[in-house]
KOLMARNU-51086 format. One record per residue (C-alpha): residue number from 1; x, y, z. Coordinates in nm, 4 decimals. Layout:
BEGIN
<NUM <X Y Z>>
...
***
This chain:
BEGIN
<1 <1.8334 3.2203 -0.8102>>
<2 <1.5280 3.3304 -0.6089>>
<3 <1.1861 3.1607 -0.5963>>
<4 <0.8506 3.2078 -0.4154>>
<5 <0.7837 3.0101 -0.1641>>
<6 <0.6132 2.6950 -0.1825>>
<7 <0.2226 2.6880 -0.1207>>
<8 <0.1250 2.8492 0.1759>>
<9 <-0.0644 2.4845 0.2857>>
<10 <0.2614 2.3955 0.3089>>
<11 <0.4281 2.5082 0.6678>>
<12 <0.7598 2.6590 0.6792>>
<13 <1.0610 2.4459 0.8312>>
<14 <1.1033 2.6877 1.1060>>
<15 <0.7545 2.7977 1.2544>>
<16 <0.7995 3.1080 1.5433>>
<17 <0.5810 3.2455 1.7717>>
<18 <0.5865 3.5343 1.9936>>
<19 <0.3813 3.5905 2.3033>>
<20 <0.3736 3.7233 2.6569>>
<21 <0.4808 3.5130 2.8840>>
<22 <0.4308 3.7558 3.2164>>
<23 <0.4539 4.0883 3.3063>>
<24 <0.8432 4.0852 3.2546>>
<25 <0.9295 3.8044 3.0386>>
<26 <0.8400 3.7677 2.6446>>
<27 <0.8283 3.4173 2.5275>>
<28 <0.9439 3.3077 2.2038>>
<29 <0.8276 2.9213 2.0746>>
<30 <1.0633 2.8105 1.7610>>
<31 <0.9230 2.4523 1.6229>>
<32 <1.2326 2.2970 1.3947>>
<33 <1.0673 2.0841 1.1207>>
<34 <1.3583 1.7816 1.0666>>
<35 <1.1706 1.5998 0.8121>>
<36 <1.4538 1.5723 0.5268>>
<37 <1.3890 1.6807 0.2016>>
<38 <1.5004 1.3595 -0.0338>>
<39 <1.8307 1.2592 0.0929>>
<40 <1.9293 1.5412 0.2598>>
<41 <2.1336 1.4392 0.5285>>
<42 <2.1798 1.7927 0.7272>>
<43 <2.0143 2.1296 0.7999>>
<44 <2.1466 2.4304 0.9699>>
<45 <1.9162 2.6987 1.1467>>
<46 <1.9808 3.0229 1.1795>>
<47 <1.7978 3.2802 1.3663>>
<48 <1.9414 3.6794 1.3778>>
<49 <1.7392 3.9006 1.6661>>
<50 <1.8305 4.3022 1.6495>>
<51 <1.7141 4.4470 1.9400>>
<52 <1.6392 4.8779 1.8990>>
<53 <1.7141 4.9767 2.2501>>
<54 <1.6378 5.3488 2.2845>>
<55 <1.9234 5.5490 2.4634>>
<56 <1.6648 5.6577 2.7341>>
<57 <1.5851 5.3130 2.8683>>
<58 <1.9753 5.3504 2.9938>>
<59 <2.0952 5.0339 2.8401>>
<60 <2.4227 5.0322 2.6306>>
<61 <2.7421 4.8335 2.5863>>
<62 <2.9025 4.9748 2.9059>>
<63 <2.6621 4.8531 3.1518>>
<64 <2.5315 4.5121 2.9602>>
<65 <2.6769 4.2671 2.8069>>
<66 <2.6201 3.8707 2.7322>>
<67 <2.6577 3.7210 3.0393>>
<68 <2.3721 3.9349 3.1673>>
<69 <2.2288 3.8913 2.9007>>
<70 <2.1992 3.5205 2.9321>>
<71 <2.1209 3.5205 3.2889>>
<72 <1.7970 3.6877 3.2131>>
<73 <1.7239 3.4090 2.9394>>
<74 <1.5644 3.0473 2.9760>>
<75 <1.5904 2.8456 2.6870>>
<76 <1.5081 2.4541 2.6656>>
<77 <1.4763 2.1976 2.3543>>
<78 <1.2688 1.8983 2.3724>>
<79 <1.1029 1.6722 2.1225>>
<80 <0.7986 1.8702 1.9608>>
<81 <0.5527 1.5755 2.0231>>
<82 <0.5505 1.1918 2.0936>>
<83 <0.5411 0.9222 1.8056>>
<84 <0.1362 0.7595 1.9557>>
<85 <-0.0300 0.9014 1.6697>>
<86 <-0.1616 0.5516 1.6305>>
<87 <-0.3807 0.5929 1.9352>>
<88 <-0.6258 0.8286 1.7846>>
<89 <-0.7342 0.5510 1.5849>>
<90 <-0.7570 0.1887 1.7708>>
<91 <-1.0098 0.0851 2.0009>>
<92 <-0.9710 0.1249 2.3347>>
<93 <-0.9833 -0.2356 2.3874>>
<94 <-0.6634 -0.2694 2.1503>>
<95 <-0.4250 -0.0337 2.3964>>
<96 <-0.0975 -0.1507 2.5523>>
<97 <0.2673 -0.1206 2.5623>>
<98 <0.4857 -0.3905 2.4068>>
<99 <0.7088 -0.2694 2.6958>>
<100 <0.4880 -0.2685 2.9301>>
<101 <0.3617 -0.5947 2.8515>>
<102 <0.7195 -0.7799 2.8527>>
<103 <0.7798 -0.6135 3.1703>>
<104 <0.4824 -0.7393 3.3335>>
<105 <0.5107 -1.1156 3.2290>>
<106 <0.8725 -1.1248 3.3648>>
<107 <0.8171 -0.9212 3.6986>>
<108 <0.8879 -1.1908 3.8961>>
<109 <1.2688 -1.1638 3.7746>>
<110 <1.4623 -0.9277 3.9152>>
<111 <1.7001 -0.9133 3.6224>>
<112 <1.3843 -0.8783 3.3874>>
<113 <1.2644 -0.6185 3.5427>>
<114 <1.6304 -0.4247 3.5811>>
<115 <1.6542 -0.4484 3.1927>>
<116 <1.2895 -0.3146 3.0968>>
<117 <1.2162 -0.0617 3.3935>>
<118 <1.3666 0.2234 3.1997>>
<119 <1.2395 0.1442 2.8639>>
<120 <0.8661 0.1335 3.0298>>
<121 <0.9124 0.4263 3.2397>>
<122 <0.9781 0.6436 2.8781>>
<123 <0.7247 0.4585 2.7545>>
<124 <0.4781 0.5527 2.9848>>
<125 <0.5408 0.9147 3.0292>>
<126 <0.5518 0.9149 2.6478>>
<127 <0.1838 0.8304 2.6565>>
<128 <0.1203 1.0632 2.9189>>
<129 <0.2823 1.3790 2.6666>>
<130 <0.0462 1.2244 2.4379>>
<131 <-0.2684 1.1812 2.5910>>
<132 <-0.2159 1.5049 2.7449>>
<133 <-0.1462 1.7034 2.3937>>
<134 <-0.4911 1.5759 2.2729>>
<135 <-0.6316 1.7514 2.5735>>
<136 <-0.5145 2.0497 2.5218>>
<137 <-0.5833 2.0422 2.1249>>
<138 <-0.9797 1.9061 2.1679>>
<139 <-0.9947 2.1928 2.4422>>
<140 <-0.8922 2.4613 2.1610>>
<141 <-1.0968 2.3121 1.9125>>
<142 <-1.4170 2.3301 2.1319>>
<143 <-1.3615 2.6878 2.2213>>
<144 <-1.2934 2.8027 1.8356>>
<145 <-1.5589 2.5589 1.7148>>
<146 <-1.9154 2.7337 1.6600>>
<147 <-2.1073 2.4242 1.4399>>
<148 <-2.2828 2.1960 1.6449>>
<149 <-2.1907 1.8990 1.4013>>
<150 <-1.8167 1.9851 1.4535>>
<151 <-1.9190 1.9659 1.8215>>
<152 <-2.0683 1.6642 1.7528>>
<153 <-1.7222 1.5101 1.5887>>
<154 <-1.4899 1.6753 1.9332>>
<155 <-1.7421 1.5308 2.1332>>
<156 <-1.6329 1.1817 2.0021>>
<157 <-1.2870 1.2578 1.9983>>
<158 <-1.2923 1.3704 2.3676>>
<159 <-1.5067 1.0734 2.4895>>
<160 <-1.2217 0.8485 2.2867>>
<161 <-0.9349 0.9537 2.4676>>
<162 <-1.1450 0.9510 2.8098>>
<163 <-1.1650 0.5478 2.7368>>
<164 <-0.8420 0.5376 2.6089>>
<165 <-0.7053 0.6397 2.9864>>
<166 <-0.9255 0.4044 3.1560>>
<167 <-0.8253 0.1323 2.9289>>
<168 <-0.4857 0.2472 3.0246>>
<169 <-0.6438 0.2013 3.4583>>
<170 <-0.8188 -0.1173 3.3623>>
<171 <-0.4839 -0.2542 3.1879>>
<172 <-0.1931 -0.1843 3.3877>>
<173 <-0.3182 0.0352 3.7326>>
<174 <-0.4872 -0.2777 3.8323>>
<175 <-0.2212 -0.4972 3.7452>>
<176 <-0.0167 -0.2434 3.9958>>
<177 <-0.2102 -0.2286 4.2829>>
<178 <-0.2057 -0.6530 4.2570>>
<179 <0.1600 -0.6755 4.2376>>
<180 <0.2741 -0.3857 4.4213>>
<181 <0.5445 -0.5458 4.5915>>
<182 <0.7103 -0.7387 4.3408>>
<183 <0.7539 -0.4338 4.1201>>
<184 <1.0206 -0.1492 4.1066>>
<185 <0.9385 0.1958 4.3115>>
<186 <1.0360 0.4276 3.9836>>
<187 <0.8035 0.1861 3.7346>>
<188 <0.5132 0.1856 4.0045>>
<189 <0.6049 0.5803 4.0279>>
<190 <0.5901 0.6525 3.6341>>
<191 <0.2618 0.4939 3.6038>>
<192 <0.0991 0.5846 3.9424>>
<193 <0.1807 0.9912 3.8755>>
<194 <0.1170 0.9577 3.4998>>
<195 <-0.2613 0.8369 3.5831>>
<196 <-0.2870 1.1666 3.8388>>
<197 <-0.1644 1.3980 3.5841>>
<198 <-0.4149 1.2564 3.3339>>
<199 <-0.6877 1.2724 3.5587>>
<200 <-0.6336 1.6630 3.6591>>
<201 <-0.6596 1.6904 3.2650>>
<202 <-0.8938 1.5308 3.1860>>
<203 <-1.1422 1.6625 3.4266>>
<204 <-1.0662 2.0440 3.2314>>
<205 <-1.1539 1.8862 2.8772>>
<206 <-1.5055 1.7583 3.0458>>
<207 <-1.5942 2.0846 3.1966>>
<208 <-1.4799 2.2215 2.9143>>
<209 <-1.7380 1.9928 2.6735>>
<210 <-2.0129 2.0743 2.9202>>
<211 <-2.0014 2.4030 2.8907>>
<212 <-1.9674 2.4413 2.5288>>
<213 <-2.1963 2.1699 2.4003>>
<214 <-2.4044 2.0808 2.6629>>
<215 <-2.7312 1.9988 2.4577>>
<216 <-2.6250 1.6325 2.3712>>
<217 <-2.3373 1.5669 2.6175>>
<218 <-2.4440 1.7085 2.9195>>
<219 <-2.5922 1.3693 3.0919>>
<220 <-2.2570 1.1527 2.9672>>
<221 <-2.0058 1.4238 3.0674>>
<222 <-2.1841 1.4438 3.4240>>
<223 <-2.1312 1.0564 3.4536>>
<224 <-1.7850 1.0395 3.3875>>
<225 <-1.6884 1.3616 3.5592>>
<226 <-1.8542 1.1720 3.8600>>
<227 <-1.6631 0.8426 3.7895>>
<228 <-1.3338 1.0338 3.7455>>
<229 <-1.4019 1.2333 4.0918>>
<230 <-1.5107 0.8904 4.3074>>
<231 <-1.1861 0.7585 4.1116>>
<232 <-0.9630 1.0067 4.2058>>
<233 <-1.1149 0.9968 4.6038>>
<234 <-1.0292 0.6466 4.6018>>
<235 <-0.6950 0.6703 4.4839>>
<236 <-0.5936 0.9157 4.7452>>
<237 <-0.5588 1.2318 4.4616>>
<238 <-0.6177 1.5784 4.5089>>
<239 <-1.0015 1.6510 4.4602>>
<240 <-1.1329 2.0138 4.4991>>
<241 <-1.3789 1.9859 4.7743>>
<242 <-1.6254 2.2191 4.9243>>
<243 <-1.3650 2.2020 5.2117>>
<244 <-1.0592 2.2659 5.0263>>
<245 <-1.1610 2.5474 4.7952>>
<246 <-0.9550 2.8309 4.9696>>
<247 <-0.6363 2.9666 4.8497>>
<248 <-0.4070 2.6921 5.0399>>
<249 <-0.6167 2.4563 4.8821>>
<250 <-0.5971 2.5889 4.5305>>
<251 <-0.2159 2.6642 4.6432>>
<252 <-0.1628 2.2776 4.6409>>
<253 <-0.3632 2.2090 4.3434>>
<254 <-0.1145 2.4330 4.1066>>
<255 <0.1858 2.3233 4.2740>>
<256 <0.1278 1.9420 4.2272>>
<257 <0.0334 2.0452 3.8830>>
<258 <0.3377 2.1767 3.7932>>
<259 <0.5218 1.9185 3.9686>>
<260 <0.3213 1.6767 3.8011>>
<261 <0.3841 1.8293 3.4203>>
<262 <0.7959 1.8475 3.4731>>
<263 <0.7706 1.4869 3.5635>>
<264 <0.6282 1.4222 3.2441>>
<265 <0.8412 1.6232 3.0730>>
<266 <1.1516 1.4671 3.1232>>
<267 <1.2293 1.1896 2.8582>>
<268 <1.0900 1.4755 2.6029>>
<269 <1.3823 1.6948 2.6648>>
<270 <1.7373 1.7038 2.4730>>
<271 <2.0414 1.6882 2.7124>>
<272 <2.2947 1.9887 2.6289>>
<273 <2.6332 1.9377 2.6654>>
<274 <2.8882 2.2725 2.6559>>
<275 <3.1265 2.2716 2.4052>>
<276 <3.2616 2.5910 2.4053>>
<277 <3.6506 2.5994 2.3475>>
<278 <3.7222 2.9227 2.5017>>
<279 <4.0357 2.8262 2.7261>>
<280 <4.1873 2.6106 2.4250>>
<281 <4.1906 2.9317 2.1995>>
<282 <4.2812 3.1057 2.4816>>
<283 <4.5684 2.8915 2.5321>>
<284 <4.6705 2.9296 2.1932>>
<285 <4.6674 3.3194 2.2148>>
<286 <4.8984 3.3064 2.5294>>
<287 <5.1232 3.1215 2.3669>>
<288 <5.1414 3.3406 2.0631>>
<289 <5.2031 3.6702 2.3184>>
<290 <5.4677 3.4638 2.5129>>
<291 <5.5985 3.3969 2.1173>>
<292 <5.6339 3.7670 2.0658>>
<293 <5.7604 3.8257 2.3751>>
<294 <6.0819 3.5738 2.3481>>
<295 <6.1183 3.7239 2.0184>>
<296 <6.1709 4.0661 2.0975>>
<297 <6.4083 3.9390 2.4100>>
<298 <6.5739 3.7064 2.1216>>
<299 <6.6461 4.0440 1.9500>>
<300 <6.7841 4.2090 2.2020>>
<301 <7.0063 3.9599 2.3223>>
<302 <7.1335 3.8730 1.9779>>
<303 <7.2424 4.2586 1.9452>>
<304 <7.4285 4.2238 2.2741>>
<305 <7.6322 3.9176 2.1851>>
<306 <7.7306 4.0870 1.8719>>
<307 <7.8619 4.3644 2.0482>>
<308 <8.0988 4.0960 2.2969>>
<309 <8.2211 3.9365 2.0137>>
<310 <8.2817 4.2418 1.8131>>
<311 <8.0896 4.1905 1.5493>>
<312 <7.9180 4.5335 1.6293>>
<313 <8.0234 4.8827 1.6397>>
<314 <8.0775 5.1180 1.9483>>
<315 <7.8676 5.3661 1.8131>>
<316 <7.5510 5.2113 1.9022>>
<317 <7.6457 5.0852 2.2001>>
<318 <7.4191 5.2814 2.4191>>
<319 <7.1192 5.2168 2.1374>>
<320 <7.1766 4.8748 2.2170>>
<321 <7.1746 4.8682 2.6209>>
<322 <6.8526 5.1429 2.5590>>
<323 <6.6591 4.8282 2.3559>>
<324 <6.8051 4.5587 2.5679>>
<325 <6.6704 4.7531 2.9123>>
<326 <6.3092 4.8567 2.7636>>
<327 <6.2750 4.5091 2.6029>>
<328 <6.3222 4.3234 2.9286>>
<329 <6.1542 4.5821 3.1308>>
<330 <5.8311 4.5519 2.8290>>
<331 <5.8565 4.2099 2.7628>>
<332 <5.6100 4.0450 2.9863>>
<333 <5.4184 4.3969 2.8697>>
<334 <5.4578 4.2425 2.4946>>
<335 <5.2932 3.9401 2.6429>>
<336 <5.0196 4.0539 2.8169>>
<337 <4.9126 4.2963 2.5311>>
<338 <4.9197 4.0628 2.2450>>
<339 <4.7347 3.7601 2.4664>>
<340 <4.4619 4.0473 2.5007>>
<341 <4.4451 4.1595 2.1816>>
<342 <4.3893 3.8222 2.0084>>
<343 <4.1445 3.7271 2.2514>>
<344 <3.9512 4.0331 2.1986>>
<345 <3.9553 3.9339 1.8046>>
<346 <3.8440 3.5565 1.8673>>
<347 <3.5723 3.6643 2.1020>>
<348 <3.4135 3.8251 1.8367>>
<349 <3.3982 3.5399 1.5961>>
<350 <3.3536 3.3174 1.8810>>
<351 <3.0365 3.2086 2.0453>>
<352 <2.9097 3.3139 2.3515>>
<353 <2.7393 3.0230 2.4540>>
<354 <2.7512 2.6824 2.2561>>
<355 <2.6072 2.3059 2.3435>>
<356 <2.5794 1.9755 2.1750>>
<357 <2.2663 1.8009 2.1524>>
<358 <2.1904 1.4500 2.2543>>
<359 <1.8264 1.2326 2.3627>>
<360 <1.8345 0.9303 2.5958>>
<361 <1.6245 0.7107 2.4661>>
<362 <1.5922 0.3176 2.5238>>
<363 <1.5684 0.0335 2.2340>>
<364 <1.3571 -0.2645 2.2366>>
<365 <1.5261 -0.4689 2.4370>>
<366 <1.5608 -0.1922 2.6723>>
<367 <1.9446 -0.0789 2.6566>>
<368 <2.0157 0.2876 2.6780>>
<369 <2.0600 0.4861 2.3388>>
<370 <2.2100 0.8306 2.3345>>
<371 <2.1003 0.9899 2.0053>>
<372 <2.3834 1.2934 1.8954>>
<373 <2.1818 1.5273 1.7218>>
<374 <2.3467 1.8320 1.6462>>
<375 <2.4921 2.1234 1.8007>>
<376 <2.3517 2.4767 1.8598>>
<377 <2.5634 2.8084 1.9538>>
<378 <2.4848 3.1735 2.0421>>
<379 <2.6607 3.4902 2.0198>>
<380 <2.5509 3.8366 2.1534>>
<381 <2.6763 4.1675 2.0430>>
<382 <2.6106 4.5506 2.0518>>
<383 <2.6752 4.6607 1.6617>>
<384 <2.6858 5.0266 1.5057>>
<385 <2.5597 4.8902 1.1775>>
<386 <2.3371 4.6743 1.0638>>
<387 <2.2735 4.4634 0.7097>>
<388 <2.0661 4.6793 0.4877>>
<389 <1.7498 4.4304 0.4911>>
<390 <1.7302 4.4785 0.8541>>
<391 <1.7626 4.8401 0.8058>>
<392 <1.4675 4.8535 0.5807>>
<393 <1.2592 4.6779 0.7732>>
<394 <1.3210 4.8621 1.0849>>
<395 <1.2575 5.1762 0.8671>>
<396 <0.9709 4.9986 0.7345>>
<397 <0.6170 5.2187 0.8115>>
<398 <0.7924 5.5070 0.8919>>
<399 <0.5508 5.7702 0.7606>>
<400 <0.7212 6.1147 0.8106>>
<401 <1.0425 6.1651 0.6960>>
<402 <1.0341 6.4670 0.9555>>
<403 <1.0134 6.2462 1.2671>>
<404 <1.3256 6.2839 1.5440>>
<405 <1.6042 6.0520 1.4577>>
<406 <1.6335 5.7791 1.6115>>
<407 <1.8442 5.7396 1.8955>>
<408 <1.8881 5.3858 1.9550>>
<409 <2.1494 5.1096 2.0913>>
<410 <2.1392 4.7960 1.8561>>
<411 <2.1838 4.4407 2.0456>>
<412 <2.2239 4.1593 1.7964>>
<413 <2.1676 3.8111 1.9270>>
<414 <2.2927 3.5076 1.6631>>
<415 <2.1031 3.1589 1.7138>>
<416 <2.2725 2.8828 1.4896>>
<417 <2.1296 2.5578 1.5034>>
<418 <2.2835 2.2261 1.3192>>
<419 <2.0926 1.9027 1.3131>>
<420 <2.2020 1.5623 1.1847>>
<421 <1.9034 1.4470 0.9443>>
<422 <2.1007 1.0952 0.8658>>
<423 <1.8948 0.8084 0.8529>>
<424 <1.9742 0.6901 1.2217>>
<425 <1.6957 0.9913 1.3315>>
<426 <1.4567 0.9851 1.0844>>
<427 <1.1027 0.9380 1.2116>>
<428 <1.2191 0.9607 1.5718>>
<429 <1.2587 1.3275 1.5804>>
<430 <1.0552 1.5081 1.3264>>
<431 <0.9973 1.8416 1.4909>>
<432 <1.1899 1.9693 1.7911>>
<433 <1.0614 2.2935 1.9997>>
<434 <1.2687 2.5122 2.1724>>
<435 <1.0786 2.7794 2.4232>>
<436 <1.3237 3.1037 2.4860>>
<437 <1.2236 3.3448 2.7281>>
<438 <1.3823 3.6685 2.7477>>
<439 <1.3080 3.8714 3.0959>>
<440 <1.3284 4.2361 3.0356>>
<441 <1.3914 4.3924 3.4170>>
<442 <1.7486 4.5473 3.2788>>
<443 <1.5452 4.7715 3.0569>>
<444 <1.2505 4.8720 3.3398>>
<445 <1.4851 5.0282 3.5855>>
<446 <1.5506 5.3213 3.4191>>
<447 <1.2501 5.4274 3.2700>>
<448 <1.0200 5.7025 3.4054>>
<449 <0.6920 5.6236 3.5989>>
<450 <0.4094 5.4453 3.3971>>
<451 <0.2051 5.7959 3.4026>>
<452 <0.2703 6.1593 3.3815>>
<453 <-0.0104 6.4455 3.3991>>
<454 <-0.1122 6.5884 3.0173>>
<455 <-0.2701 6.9616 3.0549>>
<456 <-0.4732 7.0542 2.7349>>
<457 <-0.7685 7.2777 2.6413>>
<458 <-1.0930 7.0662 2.6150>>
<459 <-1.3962 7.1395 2.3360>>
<460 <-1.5609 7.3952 2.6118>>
<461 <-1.2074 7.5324 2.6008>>
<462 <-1.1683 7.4736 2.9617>>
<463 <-0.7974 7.3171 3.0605>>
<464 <-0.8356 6.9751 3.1727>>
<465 <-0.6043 6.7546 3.3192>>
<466 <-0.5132 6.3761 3.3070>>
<467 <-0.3089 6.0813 3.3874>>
<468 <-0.1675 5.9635 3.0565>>
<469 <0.0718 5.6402 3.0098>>
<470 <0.4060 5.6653 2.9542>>
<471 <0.5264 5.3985 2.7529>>
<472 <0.8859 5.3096 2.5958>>
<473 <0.9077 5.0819 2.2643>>
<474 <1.1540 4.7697 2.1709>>
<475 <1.1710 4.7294 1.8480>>
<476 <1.2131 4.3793 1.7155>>
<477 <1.3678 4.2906 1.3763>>
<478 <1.4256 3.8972 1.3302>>
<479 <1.5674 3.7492 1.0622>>
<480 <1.5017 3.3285 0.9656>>
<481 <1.7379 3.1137 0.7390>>
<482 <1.7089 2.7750 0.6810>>
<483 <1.9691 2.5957 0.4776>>
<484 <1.9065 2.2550 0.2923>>
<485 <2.2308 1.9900 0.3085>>
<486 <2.5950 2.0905 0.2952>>
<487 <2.7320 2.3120 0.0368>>
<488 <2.5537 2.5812 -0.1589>>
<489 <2.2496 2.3657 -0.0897>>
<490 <1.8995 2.5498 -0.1217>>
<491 <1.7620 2.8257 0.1173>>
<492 <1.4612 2.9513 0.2921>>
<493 <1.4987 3.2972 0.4290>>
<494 <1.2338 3.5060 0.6358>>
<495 <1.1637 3.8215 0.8097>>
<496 <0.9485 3.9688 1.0944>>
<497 <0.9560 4.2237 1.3142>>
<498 <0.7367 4.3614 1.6171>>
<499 <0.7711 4.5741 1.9114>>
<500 <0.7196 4.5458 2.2705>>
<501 <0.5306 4.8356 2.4190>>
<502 <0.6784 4.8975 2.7512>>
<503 <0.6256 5.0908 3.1091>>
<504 <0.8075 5.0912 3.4036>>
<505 <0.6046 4.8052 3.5686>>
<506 <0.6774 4.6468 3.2545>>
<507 <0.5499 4.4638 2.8724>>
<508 <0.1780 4.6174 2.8195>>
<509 <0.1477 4.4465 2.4650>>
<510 <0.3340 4.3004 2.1710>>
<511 <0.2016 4.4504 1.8785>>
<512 <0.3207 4.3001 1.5203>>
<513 <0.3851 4.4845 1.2154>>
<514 <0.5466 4.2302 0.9495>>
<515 <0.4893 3.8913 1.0320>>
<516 <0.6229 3.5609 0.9231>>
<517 <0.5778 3.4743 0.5901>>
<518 <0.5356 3.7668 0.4289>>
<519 <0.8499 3.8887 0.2972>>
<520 <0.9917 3.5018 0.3005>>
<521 <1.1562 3.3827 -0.0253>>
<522 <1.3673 3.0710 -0.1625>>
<523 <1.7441 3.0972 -0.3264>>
<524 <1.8752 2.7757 -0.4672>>
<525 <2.2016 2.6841 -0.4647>>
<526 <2.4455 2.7772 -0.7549>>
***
């Protein structure tokens, strides 16, 4: 049975977004909502891309197949955001880490320290993810935000979190620079380049407030931008001066910065394990050729005996040496062919790629937890046909029945995702991202150059002359399904499709023609 879709309010389980990433690589964002519905204690994921390759960008199955592929794909999962919601609302006099605080009463025990250093290492970049999110969200908000009492409100926010990381100094970078020596390299590390990252960001959201509301904020953000830059000199961190500002200068700047946000990064990130069984189903089609192999040499050599004993006839003698010569000569053949044939069957229901999914994480009295939390697997294949809702939509807009056929090679590339939503993970993980970025040079090196000269009779009806673009088009259909529990549990199916508009120097745009939500419906189990 099919229903609408719940409120829009209300946002969908599996939230995409599309975007250019660079001049060659399209980046797609998927954000897996893991909240459970009642006591739901699993949901699966599945995501189905079908790729229209036109037969003049040159790509087909005989020069491309999934392990390029994959080597022109970066994919990573890590934990959507950090559970310090609670921040946002204390007073900046209030903030500190339990862990942190246990770890700095018993520093002067080695053994203390050993047990809490990675629990308070998490913890701390944790904050940093944090911290740094609400940057990035009050910078958005200030640039979309055109009433000055909603300016009024950021502005508040912004000069929150600005106390909230020098409560953060005043609490624990102090307490560092006392006790430097009787405190572990990694813990003074974690804290030291957590405050540097936060400082780089926090310096953009100022700037940022200045420029966009600088009628009541101007004089405070000046201050502070001042503080932060006489902090930042004293701390020996990278400060933009009149001195620096050339391009080796502003070459170290981005570098550290992105050395700076993968540090960060790291306890948000799942671990991925392979688990692909390839070589034990391989196994087990090798031994089914060398089966048929002994069989057929089984035969053979039954029919001989029964001629030595005499059980046989004389007239088929020479049948029988013809079989017993051509089935030793083919039996390793017999081998060989069947091993290859059923591998060539269970690669096709096989995965291409498949991992399990864990998160190191660290309990309260700091011993190492490794969270299992699902499994995810991918497959990648060139198909002739396609399910008839994908059809449509790829048909979809199609005004002239008239056009050219379409001459296209169709790539489909399966995503299945399985989480565990037992009670063991709820509230740690409620949304997961995973970022996929699929670089596109295999299709550019084919393709024509980016212009080609048009001829046409102007209004004076002169001939004129140009230099129009030449531009090829992917066409994207993608289809969603989330699945609710085990069984014939409910389901939340989706659609979009877009196109990438292409030349030979590579993606120009990404234009959208059915997005997400749109065509999305519910079926409930039966």
């Amino acid at each position: 049975m099919l229903q609408p879709k719940e409120k829009a309010s209300k946002k969908s389980e599996l939230r995409v977004h599309h975007s250019i990433h660079d001049r060659v690589q399209m980046e797609s964002t998927y954000t897996f909502d893991l909240r459970p519905r009642g006591d739901e204690q699993q949901r699966e994921f599945k995501v189905d891309l079908y790729l229209y390759v036109p037969n003049s960008v040159g790509v087909n199955s005989s020069n491309f197949d999934s392990e390029d592929f994959f080597r022109h794909t970066t994919s990573y999962l890590r934990v959507r955001a950090p559970l310090y919601q609670h921040l946002r609302s204390i007073s900046p006099d209030e903030f500190r880490f339990d862990s942190a605080e246990e770890y700095f009463e018993g520093h002067l025990s080695s053994l203390e320290r050993a047990r809490l250093s990675g629990r308070v290492i998490q913890d701390v970049k944790l904050y940093g993810n944090f911290l740094y999110t609400e940057f990035k969200k009050l910078t958005s908000s200030l640039k979309k935000s055109r009433k000055d009492s909603l300016k009024d409100e950021l502005a508040e926010s912004i000069f929150h979190r600005t106390e909230l990381l020098w409560s953060y100094r005043r609490r624990y970078m102090n307490a560092i620079h006392d006790d430097r020596f009787l405190l572990d390299d990694e813990v003074i590390r974690a804290f030291t380049l957590t405050d540097e990252y936060l400082s780089y960001r926090v310096e953009l959201l100022l700037l940022q407030l200045k420029e966009t509301h600088p009628a009541k904020t101007r004089t405070r953000v000046d201050k502070l931008l001042q503080k932060e830059m006489y902090y930042r000199k004293q701390n020996g961190m990278l400060v933009l001066a009149e001195e620096t500002r050339d391009s080796v200068g502003f070459e170290a700047y981005t570098y550290r910065l992105g050395l700076l946000k993968k540090f960060l990064g790291e306890p948000l990130f799942l671990k991925l394990v392979s688990n692909k069984k390839d070589n034990l189903y391989k196994n087990y089609a090798a031994a089914v050729g060398a089966g048929l192999a002994a069989t057929v040499a089984g035969l053979a050599e039954h029919q001989r005996v029964q001629y030595l004993t005499g059980n046989d006839s004389g007239i088929r003698l020479a049948f029988l040496i013809g079989i017993a010569v051509l089935a030793y000569i083919f039996k390793d053949r017999v081998k060989d062919l069947s091993k290859e044939y059923f591998n060539t069957r269970l690669k096709e229901r096989l995965p291409d790629q498949s991992f399990a999914l864990s998160h190191l994480s660290y309990g309260s009295d700091g011993a190492t937890k490794i969270r299992e939390l699902g499994e995810c697997s991918e497959f990648f294949r060139f198909v002739k046909e396609v399910p008839a809702d994908v059809a449509y939509l790829r048909s979809l807009g199609q005004v002239r029945t008239s056009d050219p056929a379409r001459r296209e090679n169709v790539i489909h590339i399966g995503r299945r995702f399985n989480f565990d939503l037992s009670k063991k993970h709820r509230k740690i993980f409620p949304l997961l991202k995973n970022v996929l970025r699929l670089e596109i040079t295999p299709f550019l090196n084919k393709l024509d150059n980016p212009t080609m000269p048009i001829h046409f009779v102007d209004d004076e009806g002169g001939t004129s002359t140009v230099q129009a673009p030449k531009v090829y088009h992917l066409n994207v259909v993608k289809r969603y399904e989330v699945k609710f529990g085990t069984g014939d549990g409910n389901r939340l199916v989706d659609y979009e499709r877009f196109r990438l508009v292409l030349d030979k120097d590579g993606i120009l745009r990404l234009e959208k023609i059915v997005r997400q939500g749109r065509l999305s419906y519910e079926a409930t189990g039966t």
